[in-house]
C-alpha positions as CSV (number, residue, x, y, z in Angstrom):
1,X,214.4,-17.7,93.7
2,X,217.8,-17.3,94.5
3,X,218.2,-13.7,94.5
4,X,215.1,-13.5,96.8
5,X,216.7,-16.0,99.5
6,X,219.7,-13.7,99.5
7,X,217.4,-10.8,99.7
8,X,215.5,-12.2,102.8
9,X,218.4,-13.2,104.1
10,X,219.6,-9.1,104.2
11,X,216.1,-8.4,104.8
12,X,216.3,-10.1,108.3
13,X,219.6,-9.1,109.2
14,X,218.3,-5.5,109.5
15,X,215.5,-6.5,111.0
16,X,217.5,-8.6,113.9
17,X,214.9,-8.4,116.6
18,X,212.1,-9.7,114.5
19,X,214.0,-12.1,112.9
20,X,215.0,-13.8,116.3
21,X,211.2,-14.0,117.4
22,X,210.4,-15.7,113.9
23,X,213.3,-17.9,114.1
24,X,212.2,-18.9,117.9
25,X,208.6,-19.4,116.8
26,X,210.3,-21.9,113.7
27,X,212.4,-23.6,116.8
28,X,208.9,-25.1,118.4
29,X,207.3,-26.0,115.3
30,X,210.9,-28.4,114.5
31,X,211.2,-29.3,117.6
32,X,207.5,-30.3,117.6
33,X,207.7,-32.1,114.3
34,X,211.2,-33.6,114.6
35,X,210.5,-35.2,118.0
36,X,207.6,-36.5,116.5
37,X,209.4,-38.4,114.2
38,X,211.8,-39.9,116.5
39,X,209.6,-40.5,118.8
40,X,207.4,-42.8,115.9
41,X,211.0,-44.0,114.8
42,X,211.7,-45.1,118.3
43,X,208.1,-47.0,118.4
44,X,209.0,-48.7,115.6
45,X,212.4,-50.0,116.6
46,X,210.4,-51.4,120.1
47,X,208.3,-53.2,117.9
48,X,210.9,-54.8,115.5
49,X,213.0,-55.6,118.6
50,X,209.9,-57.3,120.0
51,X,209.7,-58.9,116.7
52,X,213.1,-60.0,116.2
53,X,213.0,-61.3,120.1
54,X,210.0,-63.3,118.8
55,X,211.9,-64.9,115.7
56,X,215.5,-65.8,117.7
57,X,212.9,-67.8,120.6
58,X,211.2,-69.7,117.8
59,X,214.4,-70.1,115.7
60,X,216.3,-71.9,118.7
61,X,213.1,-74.4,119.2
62,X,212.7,-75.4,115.9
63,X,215.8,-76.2,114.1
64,X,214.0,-78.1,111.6
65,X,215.4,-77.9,107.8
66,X,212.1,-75.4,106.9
67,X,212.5,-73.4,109.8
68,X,216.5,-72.6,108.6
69,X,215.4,-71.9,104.9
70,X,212.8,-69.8,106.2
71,X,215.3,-67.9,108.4
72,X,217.9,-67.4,105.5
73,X,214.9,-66.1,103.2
74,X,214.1,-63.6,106.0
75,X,218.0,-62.4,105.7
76,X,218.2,-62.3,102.2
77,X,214.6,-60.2,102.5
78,X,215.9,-58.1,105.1
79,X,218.8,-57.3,102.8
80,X,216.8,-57.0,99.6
81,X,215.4,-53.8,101.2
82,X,218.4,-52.2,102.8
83,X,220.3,-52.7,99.5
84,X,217.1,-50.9,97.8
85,X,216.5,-48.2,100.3
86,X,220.7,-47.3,99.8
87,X,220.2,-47.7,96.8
88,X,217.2,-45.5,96.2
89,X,218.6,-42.5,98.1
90,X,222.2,-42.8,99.4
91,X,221.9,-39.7,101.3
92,X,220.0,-42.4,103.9
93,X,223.0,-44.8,104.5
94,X,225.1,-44.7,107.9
95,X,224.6,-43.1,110.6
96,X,223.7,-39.5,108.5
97,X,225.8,-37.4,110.9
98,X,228.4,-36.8,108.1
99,X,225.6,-35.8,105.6
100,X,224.0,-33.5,108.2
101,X,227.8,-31.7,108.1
102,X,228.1,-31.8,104.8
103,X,224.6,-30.2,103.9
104,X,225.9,-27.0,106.6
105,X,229.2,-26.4,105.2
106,X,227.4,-26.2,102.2
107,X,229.5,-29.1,100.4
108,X,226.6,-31.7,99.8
109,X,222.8,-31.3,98.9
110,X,220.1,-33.7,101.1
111,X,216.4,-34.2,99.5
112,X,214.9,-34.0,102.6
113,X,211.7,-35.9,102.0
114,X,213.9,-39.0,100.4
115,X,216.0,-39.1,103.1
116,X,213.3,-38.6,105.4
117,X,211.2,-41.8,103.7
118,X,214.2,-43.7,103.5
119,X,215.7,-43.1,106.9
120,X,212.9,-44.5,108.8
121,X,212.4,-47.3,106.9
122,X,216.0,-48.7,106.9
123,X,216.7,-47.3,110.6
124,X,214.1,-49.6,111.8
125,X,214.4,-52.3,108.9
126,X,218.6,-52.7,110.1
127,X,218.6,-52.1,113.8
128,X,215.5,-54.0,114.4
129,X,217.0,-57.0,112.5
130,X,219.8,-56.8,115.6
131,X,222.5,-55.3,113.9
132,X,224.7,-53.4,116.1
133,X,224.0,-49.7,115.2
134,X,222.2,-46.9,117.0
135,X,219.4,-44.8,117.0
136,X,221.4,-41.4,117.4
137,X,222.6,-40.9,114.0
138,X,219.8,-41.5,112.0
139,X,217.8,-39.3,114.7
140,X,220.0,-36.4,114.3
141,X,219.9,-36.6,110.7
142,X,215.6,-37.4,110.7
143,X,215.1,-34.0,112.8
144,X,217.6,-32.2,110.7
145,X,215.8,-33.0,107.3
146,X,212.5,-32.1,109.0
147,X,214.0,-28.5,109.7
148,X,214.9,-28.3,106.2
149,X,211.8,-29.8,104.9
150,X,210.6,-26.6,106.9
151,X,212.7,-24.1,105.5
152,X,212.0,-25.5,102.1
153,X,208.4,-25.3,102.0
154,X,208.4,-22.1,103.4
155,X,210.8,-20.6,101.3
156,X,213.5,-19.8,104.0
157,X,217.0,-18.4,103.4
158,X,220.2,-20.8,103.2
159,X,221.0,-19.2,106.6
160,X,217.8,-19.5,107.9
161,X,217.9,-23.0,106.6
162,X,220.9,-23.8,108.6
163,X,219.5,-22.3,111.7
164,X,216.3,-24.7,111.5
165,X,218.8,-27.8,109.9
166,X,220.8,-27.3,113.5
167,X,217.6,-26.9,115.2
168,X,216.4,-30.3,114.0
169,X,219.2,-32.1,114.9
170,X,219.8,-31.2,118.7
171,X,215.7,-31.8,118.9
172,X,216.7,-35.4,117.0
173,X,218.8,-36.2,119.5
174,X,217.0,-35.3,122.5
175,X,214.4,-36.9,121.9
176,X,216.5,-40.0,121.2
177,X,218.2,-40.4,124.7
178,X,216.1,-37.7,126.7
179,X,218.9,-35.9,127.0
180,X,218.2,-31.7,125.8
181,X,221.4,-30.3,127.0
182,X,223.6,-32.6,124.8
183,X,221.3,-32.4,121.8
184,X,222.2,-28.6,121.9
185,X,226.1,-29.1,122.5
186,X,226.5,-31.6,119.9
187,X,224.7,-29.8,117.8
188,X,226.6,-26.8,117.9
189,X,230.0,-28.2,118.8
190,X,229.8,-31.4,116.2
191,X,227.9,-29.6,113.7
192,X,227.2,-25.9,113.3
193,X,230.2,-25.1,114.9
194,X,229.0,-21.8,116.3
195,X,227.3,-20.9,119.3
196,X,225.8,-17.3,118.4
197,X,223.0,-16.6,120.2
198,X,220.7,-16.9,117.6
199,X,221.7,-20.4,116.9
200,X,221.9,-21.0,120.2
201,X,218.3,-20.0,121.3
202,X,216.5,-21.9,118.4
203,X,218.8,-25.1,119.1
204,X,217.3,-24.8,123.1
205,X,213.8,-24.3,122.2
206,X,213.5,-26.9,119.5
207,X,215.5,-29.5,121.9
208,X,213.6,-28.9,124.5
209,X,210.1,-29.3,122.7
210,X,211.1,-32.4,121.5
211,X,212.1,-33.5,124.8
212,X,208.6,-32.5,126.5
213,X,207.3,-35.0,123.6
214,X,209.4,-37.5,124.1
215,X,208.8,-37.5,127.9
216,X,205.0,-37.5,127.0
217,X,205.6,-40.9,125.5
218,X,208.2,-42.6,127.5
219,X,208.6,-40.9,130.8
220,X,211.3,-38.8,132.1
221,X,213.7,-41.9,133.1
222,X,217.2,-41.7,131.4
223,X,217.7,-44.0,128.7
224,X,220.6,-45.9,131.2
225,X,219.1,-47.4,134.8
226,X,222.0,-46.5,137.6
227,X,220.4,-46.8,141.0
228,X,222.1,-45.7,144.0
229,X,225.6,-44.7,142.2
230,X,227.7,-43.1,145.2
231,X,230.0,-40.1,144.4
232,X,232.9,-41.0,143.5
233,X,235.8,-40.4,146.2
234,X,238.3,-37.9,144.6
235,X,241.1,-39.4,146.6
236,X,240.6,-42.2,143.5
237,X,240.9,-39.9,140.6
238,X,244.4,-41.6,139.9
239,X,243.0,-44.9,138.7
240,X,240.7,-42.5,136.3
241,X,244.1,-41.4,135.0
242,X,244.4,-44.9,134.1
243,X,240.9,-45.8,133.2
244,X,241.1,-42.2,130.6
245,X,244.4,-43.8,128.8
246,X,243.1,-47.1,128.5
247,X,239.6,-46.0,127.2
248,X,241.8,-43.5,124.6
249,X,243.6,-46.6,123.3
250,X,240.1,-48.4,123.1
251,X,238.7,-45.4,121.2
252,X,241.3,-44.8,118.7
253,X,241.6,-48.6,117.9
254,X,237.8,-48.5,117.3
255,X,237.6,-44.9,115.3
256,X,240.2,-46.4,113.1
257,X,238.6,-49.9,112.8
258,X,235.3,-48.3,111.5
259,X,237.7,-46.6,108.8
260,X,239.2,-50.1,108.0
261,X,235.7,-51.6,107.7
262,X,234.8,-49.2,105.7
263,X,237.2,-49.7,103.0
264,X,237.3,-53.1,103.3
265,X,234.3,-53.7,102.1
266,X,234.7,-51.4,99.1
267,X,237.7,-53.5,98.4
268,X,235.9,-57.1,98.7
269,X,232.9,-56.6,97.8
270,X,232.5,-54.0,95.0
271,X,230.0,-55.7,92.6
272,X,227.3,-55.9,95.3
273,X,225.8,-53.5,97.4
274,X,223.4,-56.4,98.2
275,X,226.0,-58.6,99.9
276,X,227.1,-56.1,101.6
277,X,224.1,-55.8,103.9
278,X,223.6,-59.1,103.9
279,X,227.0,-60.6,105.6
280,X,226.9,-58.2,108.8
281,X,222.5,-60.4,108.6
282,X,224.8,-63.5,108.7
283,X,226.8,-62.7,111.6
284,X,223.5,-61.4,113.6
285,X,222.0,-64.7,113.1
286,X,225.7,-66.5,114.8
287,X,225.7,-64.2,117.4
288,X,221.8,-64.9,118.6
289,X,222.5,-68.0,119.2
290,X,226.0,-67.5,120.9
291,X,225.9,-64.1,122.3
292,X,222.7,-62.2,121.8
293,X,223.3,-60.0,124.0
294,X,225.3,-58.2,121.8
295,X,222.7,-57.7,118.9
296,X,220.9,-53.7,118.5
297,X,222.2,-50.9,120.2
298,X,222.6,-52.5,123.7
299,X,221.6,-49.8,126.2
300,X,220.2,-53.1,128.1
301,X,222.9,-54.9,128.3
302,X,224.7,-51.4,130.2
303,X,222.0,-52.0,132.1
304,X,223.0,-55.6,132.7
305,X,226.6,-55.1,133.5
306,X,225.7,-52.8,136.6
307,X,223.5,-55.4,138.1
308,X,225.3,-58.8,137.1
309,X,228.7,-60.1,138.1
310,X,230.3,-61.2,134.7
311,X,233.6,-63.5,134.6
312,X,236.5,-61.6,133.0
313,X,236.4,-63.6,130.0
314,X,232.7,-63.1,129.4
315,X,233.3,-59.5,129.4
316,X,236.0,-60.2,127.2
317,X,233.9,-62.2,124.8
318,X,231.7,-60.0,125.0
319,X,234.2,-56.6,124.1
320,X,235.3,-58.4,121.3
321,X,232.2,-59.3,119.9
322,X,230.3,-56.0,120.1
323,X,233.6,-54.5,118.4
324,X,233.4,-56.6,116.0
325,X,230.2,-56.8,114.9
326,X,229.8,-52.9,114.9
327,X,232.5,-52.6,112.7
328,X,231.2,-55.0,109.9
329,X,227.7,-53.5,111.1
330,X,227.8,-50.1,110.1
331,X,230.9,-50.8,107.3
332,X,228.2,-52.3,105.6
333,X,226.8,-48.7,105.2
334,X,223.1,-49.5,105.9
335,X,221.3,-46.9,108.1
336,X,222.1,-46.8,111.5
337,X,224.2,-45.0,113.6
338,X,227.6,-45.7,115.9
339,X,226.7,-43.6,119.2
340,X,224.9,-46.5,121.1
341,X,227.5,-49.2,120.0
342,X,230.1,-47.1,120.9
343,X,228.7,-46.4,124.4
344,X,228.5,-49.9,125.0
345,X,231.9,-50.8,123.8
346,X,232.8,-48.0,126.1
347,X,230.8,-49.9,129.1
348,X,232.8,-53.3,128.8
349,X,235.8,-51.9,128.2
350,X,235.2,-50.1,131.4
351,X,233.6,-53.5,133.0
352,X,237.0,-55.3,132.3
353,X,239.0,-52.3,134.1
354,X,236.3,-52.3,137.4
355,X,237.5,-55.8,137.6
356,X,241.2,-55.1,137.2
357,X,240.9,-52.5,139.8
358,X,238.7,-54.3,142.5
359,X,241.5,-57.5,142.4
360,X,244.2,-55.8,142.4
361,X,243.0,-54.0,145.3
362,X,242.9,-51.0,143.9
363,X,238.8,-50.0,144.0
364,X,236.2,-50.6,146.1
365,X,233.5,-53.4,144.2
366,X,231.1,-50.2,145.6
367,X,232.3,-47.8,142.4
368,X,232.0,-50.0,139.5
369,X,229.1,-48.4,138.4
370,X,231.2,-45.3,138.0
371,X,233.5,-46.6,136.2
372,X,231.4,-48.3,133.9
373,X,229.5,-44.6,133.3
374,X,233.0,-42.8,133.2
375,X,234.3,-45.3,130.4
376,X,231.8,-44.2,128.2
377,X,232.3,-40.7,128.2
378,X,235.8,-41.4,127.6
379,X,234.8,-43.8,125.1
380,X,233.0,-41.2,123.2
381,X,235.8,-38.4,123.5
382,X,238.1,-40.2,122.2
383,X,236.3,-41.0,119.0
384,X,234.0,-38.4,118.3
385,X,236.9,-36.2,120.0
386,X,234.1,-34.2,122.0
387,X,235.0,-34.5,125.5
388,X,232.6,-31.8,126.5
389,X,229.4,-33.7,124.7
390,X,230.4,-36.8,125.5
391,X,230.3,-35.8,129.6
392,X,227.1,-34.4,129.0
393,X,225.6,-36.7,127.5
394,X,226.5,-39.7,129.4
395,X,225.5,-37.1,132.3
396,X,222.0,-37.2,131.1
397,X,221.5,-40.6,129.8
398,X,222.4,-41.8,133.0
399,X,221.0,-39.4,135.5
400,X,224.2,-38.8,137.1
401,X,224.2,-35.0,137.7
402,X,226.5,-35.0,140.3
403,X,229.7,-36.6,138.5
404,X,230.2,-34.0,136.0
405,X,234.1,-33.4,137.5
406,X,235.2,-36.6,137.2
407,X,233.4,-37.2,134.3
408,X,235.2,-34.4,132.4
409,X,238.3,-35.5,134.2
410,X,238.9,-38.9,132.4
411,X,237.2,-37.5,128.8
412,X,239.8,-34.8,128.6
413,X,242.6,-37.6,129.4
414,X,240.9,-40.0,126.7
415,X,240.8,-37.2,124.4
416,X,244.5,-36.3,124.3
417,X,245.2,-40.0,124.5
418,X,243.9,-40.6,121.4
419,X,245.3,-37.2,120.0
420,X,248.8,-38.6,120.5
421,X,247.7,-41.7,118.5
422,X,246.6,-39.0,115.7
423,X,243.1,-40.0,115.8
424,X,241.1,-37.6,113.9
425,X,237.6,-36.9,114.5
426,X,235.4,-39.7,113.0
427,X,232.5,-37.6,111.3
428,X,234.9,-35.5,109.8
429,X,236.3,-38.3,108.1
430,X,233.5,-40.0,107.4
431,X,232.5,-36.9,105.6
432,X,235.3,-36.8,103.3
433,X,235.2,-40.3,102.6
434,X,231.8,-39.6,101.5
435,X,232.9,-36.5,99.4
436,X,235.6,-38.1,97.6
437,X,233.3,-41.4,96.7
438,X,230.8,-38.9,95.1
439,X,233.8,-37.4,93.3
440,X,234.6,-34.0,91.1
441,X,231.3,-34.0,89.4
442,X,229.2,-34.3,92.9
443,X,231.4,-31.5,94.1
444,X,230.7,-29.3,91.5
445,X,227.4,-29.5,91.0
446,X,227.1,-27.6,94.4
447,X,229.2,-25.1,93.3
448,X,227.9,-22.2,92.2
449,X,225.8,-22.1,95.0
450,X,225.7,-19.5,97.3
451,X,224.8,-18.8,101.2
452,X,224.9,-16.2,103.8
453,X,227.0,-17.3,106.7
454,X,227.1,-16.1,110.4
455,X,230.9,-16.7,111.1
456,X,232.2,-15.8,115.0
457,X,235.7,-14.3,115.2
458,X,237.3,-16.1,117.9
459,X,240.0,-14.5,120.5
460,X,243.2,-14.2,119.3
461,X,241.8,-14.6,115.9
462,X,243.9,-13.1,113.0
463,X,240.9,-11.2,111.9
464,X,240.9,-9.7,115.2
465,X,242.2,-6.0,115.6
466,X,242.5,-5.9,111.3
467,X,240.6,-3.4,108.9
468,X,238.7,-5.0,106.6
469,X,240.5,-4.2,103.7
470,X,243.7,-5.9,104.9
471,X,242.1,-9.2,105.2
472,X,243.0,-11.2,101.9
473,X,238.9,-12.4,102.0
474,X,238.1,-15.8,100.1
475,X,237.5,-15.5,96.5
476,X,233.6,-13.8,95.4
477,X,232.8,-13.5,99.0
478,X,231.1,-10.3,100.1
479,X,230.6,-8.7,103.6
480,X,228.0,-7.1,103.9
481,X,227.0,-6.4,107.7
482,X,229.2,-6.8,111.2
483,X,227.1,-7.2,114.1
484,X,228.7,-6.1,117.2
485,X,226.5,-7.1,120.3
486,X,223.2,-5.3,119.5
487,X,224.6,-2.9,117.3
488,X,224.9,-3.8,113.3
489,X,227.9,-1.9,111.4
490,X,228.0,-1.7,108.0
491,X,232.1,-2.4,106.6
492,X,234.0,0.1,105.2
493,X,237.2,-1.0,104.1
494,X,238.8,1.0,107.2
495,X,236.4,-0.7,109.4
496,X,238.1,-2.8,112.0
497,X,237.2,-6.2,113.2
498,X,237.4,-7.0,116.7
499,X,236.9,-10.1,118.5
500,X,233.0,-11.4,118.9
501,X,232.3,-9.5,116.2
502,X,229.5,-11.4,113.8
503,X,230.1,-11.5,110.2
504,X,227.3,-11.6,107.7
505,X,229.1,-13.0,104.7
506,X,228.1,-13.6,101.3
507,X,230.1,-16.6,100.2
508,X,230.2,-19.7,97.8
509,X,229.4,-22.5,99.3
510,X,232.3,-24.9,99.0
511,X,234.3,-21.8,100.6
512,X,232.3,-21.9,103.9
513,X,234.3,-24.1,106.1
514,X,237.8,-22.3,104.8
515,X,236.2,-18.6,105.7
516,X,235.0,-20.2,109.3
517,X,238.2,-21.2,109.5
518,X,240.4,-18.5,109.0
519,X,238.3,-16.5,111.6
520,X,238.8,-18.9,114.0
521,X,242.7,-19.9,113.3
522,X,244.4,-17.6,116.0
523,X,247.5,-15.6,116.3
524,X,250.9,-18.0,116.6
């Protein structure tokens, strides 16, 4: 089987053409069946929100000694199956945006149906019993398991497999938050890391298919309600100088605190996976009765904050809280993912600046609805350390089309904030936490596996401008094909590489990130 995956995987390379037509007929059947998912996953999280809604109201009427027992034996329930569902398929904990990189740089295997099962169930089981995680993760990582699921049951190449995997995703995550454009940049910024126009095309069509679907079901409002936001004056883009620095510091103390959490609950509580899941259940039954605003994602209570004057320590309360409880949240490692949480924190944090800007004189009261949409781009770039997603997709979740310069503007000045505080980006880590907690044996039972990769040689590349025999190649790799806009070369060793040249490699699977790598490292 796995010669004849290789084979196919030649087979289409000389037959480019075809193979694009194929792979853009694949695109609409994920798109189709991966925004059907979310958009049953995102049904189901309504309904358990309804349900949870339901629960808090008649918790705080009766506070009766039956009522109470009855609530902790829902929480120790709720956690029962979390712990299971982990348990059962650990591919399915967090957010899955680190096991979605780790299945295309070939350093982790995903059963897709497992994860698939298991996914749904705990997405809706954790953020529908108001813990504060997103949707976003687990959607990206539901459409990319229904792209493999594809590939698999058609018996598609490893590189054809990655196409539809990153296909999956950027539908995921469209049809999350509405929002196609981002789907595709994350996607292949966050995780393909190439934007060949092969990837690029089947990433577009299955985004936007799952966006026609989702927009089917729930309209085409964006997932944020800002009414009547003005332009913002660029005679103010100092304060966004200041508003970027701040919201840096915010993000980098956040990306690390998630890798505190993280370990802190491996260090405290190692015996039990079950109380793991079951303290952040503790804290979401506090914080309904003192802030429940706080508990899910909290795209309504952005909402909230552009309509409703909150006190400075109320925002406050509230920062501290969400950032909090997100950190002990997804620490926990029970499905559910960090965007929407992060946004949020992004969105008080930028609350708290509006009103430091508006007393001191500094802001019209009139802009504070930019600010708070600004501060979570900049919230977002400095912990994912994606400035260019980040603008986009707050750009679409919120409608605001026309405040892509300023939104850019204060991302970029986030994102080198938190660069000076060494913040690295947080799916990367995440990834190799989760790589060294599998350990050695994980690793190399992936091993001897082998793919055919489609690796981009950057400008300025090393590659760039050498023959192909100079190039001190990773170990057991073999090129096989160059393809040089629409014309395919076959290497020689004189053959020279120039820049935006495609390789076809052959190449070990563990060696996949090292070889994109070294094409993309550039000349000192």
């Amino acid at each position: 089987m796995r010669k004849y995956r290789v084979s196919s995987a030649y087979g289409a390379l000389l037959q480019w053409r075809n193979f694009r037509f194929k792979l853009f007929a694949e695109s609409v059947l994920v798109g189709a069946a991966a925004g059907g998912v979310v958009v049953f996953f995102r049904y189901a999280l309504e309904n358990a929100e309804v349900l949870r809604s339901f629960l808090y109201q008649m918790a705080i009427k009766d506070t009766s000694w039956l009522a109470i027992c009855g609530w902790i034996s829902l929480s120790l329930l709720v956690a029962g199956i979390l712990h299971a569902l982990v348990a059962w398929e650990p591919m399915a904990s967090g957010s899955g945006i680190p096991q979605v990189k780790g299945v295309l740089g070939g350093v982790m295997r995903m059963p897709w149906l497992r994860v698939l099962v298991a996914k749904l169930a705990g997405g809706v089981t954790a953020i529908g019993a108001g813990l504060s995680l997103g949707r976003e993760g687990p959607s990206i990582q539901l459409g990319a398991v229904v792209g493999q699921g594809i590939s698999r049951l058609w018996g598609r190449s490893r590189m054809e497999e990655r196409y539809l995997l990153t296909s999956g995703a950027s539908a995921g995550l469209a049809a999350a938050f509405n929002a196609p454009l981002a789907g595709v940049v994350f996607s292949l910024e966050e995780l393909h890391k190439n934007f060949s126009p092969a990837v690029l095309v089947s990433a577009i069509t299955a985004s936007l298919t799952a966006t026609v679907l989702s927009q089917y079901f729930y309209g085409e409002n964006p997932v944020f309600t800002f009414t009547g936001v003005p332009v913002f004056p660029v005679a103010s883009f100092g304060i966004l100088l200041v508003l970027g620095v701040g919201m840096g510091i915010l993000g980098a103390a956040f990306n690390k605190g998630l890798l505190v959490a993280g370990s802190l609950f491996e260090k405290l509580l190692p015996v039990s996976a079950f109380s793991k899941a079951l303290l952040p259940l503790a804290f979401a039954g506090v914080f309904a009765l003192l802030l429940p605003e706080i508990l899910g994602g909290g795209n309504g209570l952005v909402n909230e904050l552009t309509v409703t004057n909150f006190g400075f320590l109320y925002l406050l309360s509230l920062l501290a809280a969400k950032f909090f409880f997100t950190l002990i949240s997804y620490g926990s490692g029970v499905p559910g993912g960090i965007f929407l949480p992060m946004l949020v924190i992004g969105a008080l944090g930028g609350s708290l600046f509006s009103y430091g800007f508006v007393q001191f004189g500094l802001l019209d009261s009139f802009y504070s609805a930019n600010i708070i949409i600004f501060s979570m781009a900049a919230c977002f770039a400095a912990v994912v350390k994606s400035p260019i997603t980040g603008s986009i997709l707050i750009m679409e979740m919120s409608g605001a089309f026309h405040h892509m310069l300023p939104l850019v503007f204060v991302s970029v000045i986030a994102y080198l904030t938190a660069d000076l505080l060494r913040v690295q980006p947080i799916y990367e880590v995440l990834l190799e936490k989760a790589l060294l907690k599998q350990g050695k044996r994980k690793a190399e039972s992936v091993q001897a596996l082998r793919s055919i990769v489609e690796v981009l040689v950057c400008v300025n590349s090393k590659l760039a401008g050498k023959q192909v025999k100079q190039i001190s190649w990773p170990s057991s790799c073999l090129l096989f094909t160059i393809r040089r806009g629409e014309s395919e070369i076959v290497p020689k060793g004189e053959t020279r590489i120039e820049a935006g040249d495609y390789l076809y490699v052959a190449v070990k699977n563990e060696q996949v990130e090292a070889l994109k790598k070294m094409a993309a490292e550039s000349v000192k």
